[in-house]
ZADO-1210 file (C-alpha; in nm, 4 decimals, padded with zeros to 6 digits):
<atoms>
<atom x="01.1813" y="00.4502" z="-02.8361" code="UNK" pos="1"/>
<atom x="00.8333" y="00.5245" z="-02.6782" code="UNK" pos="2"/>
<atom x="00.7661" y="00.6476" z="-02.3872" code="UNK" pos="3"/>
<atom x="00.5397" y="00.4750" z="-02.1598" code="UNK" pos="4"/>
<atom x="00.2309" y="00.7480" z="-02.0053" code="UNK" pos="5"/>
<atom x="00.2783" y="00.7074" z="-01.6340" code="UNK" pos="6"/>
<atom x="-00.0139" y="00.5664" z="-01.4470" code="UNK" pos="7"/>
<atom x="-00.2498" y="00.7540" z="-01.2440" code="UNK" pos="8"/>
<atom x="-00.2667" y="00.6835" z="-00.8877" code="UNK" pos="9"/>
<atom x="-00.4620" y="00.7650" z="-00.6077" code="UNK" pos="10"/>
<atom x="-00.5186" y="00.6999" z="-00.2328" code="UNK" pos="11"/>
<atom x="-00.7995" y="00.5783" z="-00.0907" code="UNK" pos="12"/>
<atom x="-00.9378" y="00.7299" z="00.2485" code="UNK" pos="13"/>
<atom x="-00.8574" y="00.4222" z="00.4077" code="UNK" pos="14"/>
<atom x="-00.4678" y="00.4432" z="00.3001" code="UNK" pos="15"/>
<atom x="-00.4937" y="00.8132" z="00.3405" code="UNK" pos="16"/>
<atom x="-00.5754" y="00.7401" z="00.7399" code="UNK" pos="17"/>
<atom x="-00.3384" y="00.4716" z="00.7196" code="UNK" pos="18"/>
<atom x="-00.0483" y="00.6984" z="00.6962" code="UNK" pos="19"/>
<atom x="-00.1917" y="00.9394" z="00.9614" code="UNK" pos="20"/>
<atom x="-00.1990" y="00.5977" z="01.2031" code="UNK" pos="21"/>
<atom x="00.0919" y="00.5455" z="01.1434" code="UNK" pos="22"/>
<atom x="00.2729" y="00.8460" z="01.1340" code="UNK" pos="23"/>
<atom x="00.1131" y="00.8983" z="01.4992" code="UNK" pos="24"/>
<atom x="00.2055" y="00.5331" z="01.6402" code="UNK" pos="25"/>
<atom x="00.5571" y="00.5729" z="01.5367" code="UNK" pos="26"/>
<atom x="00.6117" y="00.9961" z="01.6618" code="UNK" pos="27"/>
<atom x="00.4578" y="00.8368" z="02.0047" code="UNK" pos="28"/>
<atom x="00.6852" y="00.5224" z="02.0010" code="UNK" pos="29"/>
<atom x="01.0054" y="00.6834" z="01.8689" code="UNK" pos="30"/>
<atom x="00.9857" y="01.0615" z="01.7406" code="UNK" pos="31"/>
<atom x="00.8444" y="01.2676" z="01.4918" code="UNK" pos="32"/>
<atom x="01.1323" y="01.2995" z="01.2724" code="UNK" pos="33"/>
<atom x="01.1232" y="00.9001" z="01.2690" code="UNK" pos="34"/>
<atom x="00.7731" y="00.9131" z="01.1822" code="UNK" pos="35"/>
<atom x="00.7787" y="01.1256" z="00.8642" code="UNK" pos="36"/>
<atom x="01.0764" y="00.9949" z="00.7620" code="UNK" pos="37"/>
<atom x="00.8910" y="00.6376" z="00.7326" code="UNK" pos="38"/>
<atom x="00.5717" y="00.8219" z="00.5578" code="UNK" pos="39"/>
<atom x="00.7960" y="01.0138" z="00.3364" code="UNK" pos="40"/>
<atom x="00.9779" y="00.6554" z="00.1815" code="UNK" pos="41"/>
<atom x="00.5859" y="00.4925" z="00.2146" code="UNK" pos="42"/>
<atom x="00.5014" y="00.8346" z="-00.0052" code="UNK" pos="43"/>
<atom x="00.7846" y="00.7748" z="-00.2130" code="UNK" pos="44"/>
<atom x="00.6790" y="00.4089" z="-00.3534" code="UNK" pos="45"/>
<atom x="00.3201" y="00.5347" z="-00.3898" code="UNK" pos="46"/>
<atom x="00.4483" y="00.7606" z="-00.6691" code="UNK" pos="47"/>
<atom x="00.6710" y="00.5147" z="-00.7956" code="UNK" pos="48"/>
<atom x="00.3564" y="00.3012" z="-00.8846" code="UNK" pos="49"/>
<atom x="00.3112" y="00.5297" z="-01.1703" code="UNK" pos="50"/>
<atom x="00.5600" y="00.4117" z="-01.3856" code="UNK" pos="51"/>
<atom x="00.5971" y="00.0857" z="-01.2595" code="UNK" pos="52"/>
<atom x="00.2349" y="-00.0702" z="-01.1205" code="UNK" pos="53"/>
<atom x="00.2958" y="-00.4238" z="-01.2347" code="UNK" pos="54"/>
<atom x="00.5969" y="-00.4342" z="-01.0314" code="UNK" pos="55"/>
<atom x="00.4257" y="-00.5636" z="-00.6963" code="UNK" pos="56"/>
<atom x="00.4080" y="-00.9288" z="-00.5832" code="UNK" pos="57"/>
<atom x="00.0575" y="-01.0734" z="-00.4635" code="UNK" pos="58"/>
<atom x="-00.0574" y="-01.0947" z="-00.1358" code="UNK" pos="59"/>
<atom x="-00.0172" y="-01.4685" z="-00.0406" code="UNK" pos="60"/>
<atom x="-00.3134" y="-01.4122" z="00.1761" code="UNK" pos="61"/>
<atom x="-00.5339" y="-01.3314" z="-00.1272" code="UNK" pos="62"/>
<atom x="-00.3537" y="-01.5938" z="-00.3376" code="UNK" pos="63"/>
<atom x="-00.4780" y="-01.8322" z="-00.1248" code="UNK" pos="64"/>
<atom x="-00.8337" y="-01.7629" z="-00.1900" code="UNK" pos="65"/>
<atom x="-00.7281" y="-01.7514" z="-00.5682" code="UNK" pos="66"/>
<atom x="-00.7670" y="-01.3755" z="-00.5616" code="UNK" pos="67"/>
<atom x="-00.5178" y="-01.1805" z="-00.8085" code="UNK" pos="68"/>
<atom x="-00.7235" y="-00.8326" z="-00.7937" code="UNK" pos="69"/>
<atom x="-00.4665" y="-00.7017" z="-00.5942" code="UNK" pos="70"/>
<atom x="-00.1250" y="-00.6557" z="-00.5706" code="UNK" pos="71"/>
<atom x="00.1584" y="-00.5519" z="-00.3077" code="UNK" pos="72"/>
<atom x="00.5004" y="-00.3313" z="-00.2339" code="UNK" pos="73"/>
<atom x="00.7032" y="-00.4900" z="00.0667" code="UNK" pos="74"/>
<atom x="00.8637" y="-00.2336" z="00.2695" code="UNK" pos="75"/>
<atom x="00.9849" y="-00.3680" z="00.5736" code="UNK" pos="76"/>
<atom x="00.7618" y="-00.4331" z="00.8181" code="UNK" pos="77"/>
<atom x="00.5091" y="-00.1985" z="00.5781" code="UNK" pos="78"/>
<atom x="00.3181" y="-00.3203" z="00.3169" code="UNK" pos="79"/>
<atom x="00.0998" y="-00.1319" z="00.0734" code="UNK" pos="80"/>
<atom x="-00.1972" y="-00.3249" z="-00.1129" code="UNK" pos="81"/>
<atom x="-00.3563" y="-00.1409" z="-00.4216" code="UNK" pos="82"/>
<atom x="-00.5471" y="-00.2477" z="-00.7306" code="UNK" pos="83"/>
<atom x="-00.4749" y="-00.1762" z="-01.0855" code="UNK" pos="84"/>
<atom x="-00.7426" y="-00.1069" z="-01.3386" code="UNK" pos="85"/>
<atom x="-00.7002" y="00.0132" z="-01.6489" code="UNK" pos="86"/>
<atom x="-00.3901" y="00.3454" z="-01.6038" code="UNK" pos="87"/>
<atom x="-00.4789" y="00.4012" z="-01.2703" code="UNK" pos="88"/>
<atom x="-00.3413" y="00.2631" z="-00.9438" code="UNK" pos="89"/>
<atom x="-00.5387" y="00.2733" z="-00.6068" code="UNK" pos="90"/>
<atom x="-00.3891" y="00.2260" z="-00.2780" code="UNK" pos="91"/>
<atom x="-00.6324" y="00.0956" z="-00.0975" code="UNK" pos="92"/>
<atom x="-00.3828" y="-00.0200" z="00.2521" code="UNK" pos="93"/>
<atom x="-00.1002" y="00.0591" z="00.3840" code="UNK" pos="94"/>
<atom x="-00.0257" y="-00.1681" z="00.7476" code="UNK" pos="95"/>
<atom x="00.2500" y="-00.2918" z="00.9432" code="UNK" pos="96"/>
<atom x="00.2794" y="-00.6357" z="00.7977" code="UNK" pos="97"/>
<atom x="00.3334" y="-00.7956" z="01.1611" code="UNK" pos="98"/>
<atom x="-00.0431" y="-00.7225" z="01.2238" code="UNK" pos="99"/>
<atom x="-00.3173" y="-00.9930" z="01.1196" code="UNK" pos="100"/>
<atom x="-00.3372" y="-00.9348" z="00.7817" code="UNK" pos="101"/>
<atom x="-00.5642" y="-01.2220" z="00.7025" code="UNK" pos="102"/>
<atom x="-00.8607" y="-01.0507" z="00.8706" code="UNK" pos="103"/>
<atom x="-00.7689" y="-00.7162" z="00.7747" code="UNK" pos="104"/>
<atom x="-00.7517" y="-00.7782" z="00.4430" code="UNK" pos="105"/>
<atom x="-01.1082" y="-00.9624" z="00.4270" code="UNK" pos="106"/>
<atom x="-01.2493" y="-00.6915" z="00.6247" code="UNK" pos="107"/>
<atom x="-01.0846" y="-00.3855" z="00.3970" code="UNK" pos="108"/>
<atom x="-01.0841" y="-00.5458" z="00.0575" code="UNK" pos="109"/>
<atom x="-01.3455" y="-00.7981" z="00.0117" code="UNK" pos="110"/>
<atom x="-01.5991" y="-00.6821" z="00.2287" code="UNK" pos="111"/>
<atom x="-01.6300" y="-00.9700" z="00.4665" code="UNK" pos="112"/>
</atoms>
């Protein structure tokens, strides 16, 4: 049987300050050990795109606008948003899915 060559992925700047907002909002809400916990299991399913990129639902506020550039990992109330081209995987958000995500995504993926 063949093995599959992992994926390469990488993190925007964006996603990259992402999981610095984050991991601030939630050591000021709750604790630090709280916080990296959360950006360790975010960290975690960033890797895992590697060997399994496909595996991520659309966003259904792209799918409205018949956009399937993008895809999505669910991790309660976090979701990541990245794009696959070709072997590589690029993470181009990672938000609190509570927030507006209609506007964010506009503004952060299409430009708008």
């Amino acid at each position: 049987m063949a093995k599959t060559r992992p994926y390469r992925v990488f993190l925007t700047r964006n996603a990259e300050r992402d999981l610095e907002d984050l991991y601030d909002y939630i050591a000021q809400g709750t604790s630090p050990l709280r916080a990296a916990q959360v950006v360790r299991k975010l960290q975690k399913e960033v890797l895992a795109l590697a060997l399994q990129p496909e595996r991520g639902s659309w966003p259904a506020e792209l799918l409205e606008l018949g956009i399937r550039d993008f895809r999505q990992i669910s991790l309660r109330p976090y979701r990541l948003i990245y794009r696959v081209i070709d072997r590589q995987v690029f993470v181009l958000l990672i938000v609190d899915g509570r927030r507006d995500l209609r506007a964010l995504l506009e503004r952060r993926l299409l430009g708008a």
